[in-house]
DRENSEZA-629907 format. One record per residue (C-alpha): z, x, y; residue number from 1. Coordinates in Angstrom, 3 decimals. Layout:
<atom w="Z" u="X" v="Y" seq="NUM"/>
...
// end
This chain:
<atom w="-72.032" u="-118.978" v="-102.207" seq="1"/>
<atom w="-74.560" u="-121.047" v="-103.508" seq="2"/>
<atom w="-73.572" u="-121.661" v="-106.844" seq="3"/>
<atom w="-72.429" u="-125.336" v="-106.619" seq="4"/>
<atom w="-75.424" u="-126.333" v="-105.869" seq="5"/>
<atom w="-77.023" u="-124.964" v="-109.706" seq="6"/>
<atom w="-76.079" u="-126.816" v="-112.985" seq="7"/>
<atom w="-76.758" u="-123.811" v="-114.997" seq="8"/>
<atom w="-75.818" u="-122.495" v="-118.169" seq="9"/>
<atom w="-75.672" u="-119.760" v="-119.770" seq="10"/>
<atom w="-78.431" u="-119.490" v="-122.909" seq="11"/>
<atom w="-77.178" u="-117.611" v="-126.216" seq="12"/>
<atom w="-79.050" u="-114.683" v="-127.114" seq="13"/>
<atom w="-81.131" u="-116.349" v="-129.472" seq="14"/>
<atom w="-83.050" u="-118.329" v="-126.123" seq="15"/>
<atom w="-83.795" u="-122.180" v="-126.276" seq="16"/>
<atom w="-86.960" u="-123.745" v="-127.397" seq="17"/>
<atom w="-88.608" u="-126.831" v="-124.976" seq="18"/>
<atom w="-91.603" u="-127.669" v="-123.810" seq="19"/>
<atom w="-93.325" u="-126.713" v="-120.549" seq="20"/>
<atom w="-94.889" u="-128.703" v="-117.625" seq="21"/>
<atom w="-96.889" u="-126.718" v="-114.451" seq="22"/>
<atom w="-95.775" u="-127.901" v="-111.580" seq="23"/>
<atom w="-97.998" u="-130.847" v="-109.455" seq="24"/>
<atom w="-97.750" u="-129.192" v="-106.276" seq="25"/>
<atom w="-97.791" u="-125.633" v="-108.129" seq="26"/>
<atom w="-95.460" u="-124.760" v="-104.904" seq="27"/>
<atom w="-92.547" u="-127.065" v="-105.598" seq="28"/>
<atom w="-91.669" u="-127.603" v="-102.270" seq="29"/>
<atom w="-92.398" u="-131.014" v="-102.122" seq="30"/>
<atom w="-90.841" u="-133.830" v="-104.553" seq="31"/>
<atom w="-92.693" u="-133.883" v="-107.530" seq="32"/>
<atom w="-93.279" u="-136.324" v="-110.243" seq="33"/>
<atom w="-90.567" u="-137.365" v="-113.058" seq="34"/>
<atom w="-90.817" u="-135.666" v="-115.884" seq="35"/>
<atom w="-92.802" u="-137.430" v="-118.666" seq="36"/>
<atom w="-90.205" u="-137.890" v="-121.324" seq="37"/>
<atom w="-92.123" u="-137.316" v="-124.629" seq="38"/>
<atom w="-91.125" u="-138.187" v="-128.124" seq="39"/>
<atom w="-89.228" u="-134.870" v="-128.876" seq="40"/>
<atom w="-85.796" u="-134.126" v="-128.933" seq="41"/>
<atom w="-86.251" u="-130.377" v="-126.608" seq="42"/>
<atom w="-86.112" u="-130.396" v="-122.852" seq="43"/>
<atom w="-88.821" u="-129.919" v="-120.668" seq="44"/>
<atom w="-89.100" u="-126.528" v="-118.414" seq="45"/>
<atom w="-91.374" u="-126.814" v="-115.291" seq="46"/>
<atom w="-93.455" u="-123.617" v="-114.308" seq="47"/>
<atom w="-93.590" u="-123.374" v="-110.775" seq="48"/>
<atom w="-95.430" u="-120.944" v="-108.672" seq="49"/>
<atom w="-93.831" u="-118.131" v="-106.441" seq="50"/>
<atom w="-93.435" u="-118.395" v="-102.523" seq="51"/>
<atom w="-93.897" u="-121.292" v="-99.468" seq="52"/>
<atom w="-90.593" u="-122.482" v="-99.683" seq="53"/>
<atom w="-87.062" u="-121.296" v="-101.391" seq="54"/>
<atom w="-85.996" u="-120.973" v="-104.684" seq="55"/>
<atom w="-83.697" u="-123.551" v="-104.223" seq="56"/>
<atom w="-85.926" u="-125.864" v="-103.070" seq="57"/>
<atom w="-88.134" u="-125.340" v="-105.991" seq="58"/>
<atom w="-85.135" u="-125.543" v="-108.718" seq="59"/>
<atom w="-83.653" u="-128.640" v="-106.848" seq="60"/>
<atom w="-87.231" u="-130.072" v="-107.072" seq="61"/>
<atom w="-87.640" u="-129.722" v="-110.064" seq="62"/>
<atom w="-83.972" u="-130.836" v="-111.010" seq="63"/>
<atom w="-84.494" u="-133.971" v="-109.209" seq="64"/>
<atom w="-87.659" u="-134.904" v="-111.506" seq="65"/>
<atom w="-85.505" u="-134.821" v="-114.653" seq="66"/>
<atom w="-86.680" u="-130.728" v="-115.668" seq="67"/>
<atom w="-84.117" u="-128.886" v="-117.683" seq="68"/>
<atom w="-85.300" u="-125.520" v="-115.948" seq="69"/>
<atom w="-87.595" u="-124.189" v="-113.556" seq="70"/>
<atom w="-89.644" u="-120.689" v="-114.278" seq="71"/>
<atom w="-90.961" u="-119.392" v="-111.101" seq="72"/>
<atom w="-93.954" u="-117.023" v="-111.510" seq="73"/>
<atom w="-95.589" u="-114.355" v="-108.801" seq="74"/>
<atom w="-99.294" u="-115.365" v="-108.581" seq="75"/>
<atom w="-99.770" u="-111.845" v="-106.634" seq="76"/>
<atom w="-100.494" u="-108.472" v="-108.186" seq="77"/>
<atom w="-98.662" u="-105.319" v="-106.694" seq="78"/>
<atom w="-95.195" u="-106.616" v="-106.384" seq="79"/>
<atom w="-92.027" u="-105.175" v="-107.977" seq="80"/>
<atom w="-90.839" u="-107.894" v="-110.347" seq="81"/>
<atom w="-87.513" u="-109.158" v="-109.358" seq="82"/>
<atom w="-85.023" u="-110.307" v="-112.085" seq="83"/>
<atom w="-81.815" u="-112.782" v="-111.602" seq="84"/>
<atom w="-78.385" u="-111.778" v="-112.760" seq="85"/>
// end
């Protein structure tokens, strides 16, 4: 089971409002820069694009550089889209 490695929580039906970064590789798979802390009180989400490495590399990436979440996108038409539970 792989959930010790996630510090996730659950978000209330009424979502949560941040701010978004793309991802510098787009991939993720390689360490990428600290977030930029801006002068605003709501996290910062990084958008990171589908595929070359794991998921978990991406989200652990990303955790790494300070981001509150990752949102992994498909840049490829004619898949089925895939949701978590």
């Amino acid at each position: 089971m792989l959930s010790h490695w996630f510090s996730a929580r659950r978000i209330s039906g009424a979502g949560i409002v941040g701010t978004l970064s793309a991802a510098n590789p787009p991939s993720a798979c390689m360490p990428i820069p600290t977030v930029e802390r801006k002068r605003t009180n709501f996290p910062t989400f990084l958008l990171v694009e589908r595929g070359i490495c794991n998921f978990l590399t991406k989200v652990q990436n990303a955790q790494d550089a300070g981001y509150a979440a990752a949102i992994v996108y498909d840049n490829q038409d004619g898949h089925d889209l895939i949701t978590s539970k």
